[in-house]
C-alpha positions as CSV (number, residue, x, y, z in Angstrom):
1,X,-34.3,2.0,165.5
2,X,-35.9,5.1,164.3
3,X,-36.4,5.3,160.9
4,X,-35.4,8.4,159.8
5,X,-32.0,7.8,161.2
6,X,-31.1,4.5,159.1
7,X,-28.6,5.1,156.7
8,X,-30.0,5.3,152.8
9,X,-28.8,2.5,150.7
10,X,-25.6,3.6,148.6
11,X,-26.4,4.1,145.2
12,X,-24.1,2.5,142.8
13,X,-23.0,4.8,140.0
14,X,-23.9,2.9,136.4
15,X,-19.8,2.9,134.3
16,X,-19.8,5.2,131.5
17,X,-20.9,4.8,128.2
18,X,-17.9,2.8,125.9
19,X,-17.0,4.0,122.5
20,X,-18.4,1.0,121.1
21,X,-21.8,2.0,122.7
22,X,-21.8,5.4,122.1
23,X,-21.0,4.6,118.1
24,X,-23.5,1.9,117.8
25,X,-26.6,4.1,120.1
26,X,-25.5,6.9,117.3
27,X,-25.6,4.8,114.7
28,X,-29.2,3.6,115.7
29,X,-30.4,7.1,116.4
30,X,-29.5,8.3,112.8
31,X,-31.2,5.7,111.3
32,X,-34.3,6.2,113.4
33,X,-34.3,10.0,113.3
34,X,-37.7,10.6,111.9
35,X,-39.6,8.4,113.7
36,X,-37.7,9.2,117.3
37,X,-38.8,12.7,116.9
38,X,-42.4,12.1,114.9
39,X,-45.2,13.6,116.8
40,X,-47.8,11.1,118.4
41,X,-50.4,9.3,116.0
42,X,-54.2,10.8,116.2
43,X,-56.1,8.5,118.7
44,X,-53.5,6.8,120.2
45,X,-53.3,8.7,123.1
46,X,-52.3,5.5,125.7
47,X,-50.2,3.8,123.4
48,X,-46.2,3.8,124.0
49,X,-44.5,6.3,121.2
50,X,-42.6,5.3,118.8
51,X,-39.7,7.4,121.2
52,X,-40.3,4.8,124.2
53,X,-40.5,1.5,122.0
54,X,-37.1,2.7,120.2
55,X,-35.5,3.7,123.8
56,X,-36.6,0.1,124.9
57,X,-35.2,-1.3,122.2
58,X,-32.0,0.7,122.0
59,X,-31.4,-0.4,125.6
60,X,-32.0,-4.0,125.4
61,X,-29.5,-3.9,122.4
62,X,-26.9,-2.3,124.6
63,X,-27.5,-3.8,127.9
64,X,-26.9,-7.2,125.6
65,X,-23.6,-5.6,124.6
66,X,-22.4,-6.4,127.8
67,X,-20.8,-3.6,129.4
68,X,-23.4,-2.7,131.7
69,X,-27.4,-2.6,131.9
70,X,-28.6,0.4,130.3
71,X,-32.0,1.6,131.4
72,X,-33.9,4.0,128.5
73,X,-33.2,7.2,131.1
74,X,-29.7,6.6,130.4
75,X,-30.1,6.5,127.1
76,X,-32.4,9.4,126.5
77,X,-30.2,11.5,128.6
78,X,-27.0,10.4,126.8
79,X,-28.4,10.9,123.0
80,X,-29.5,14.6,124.7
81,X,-26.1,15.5,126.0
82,X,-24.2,14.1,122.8
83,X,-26.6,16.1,120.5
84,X,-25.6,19.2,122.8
85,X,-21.9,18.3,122.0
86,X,-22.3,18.4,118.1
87,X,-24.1,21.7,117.9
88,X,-21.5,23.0,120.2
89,X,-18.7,21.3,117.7
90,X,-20.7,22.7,114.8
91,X,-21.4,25.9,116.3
92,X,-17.2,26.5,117.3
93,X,-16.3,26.4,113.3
């Protein structure tokens, strides 16, 4: 079979976020402000940031909620769409 006829490998679509996911991953990011958005220690260049041990943690935490595993590019893409949303709330009054 040639190879760049075989069929690629469906990808399953991961199940949107639940209320009770979204609240909690908000809840966790407003307590965590400051040090999700503090800028990289001096001389810790290869160390992980304080943004990628929180997006870890956040995503063990929800992928142990149960609804569905959560990888941290989920997460990180769903805190930047849901900050998007409230400036556009805030913005409208």
């Amino acid at each position: 079979m040639v190879p760049y006829l075989t069929p690629a490998p469906v990808r399953k679509k991961a199940p949107p976020f639940q209320e009770a996911e979204l609240r909690r991953l908000i809840a966790m990011y407003s307590a965590s402000y400051s040090r999700y958005h503090a800028k990289l220690q001096p001389g810790v260049k290869w160390a992980s940031s304080d943004k990628n041990r929180l997006l870890e943690k956040w995503s063990q935490y929800l992928t142990s909620m149960g609804v569905a595993p959560r990888t941290k590019a989920q997460i990180e893409e769903k805190l930047r769409n849901e900050v998007k949303r409230i400036h556009r709330f805030f913005k409208a009054e």
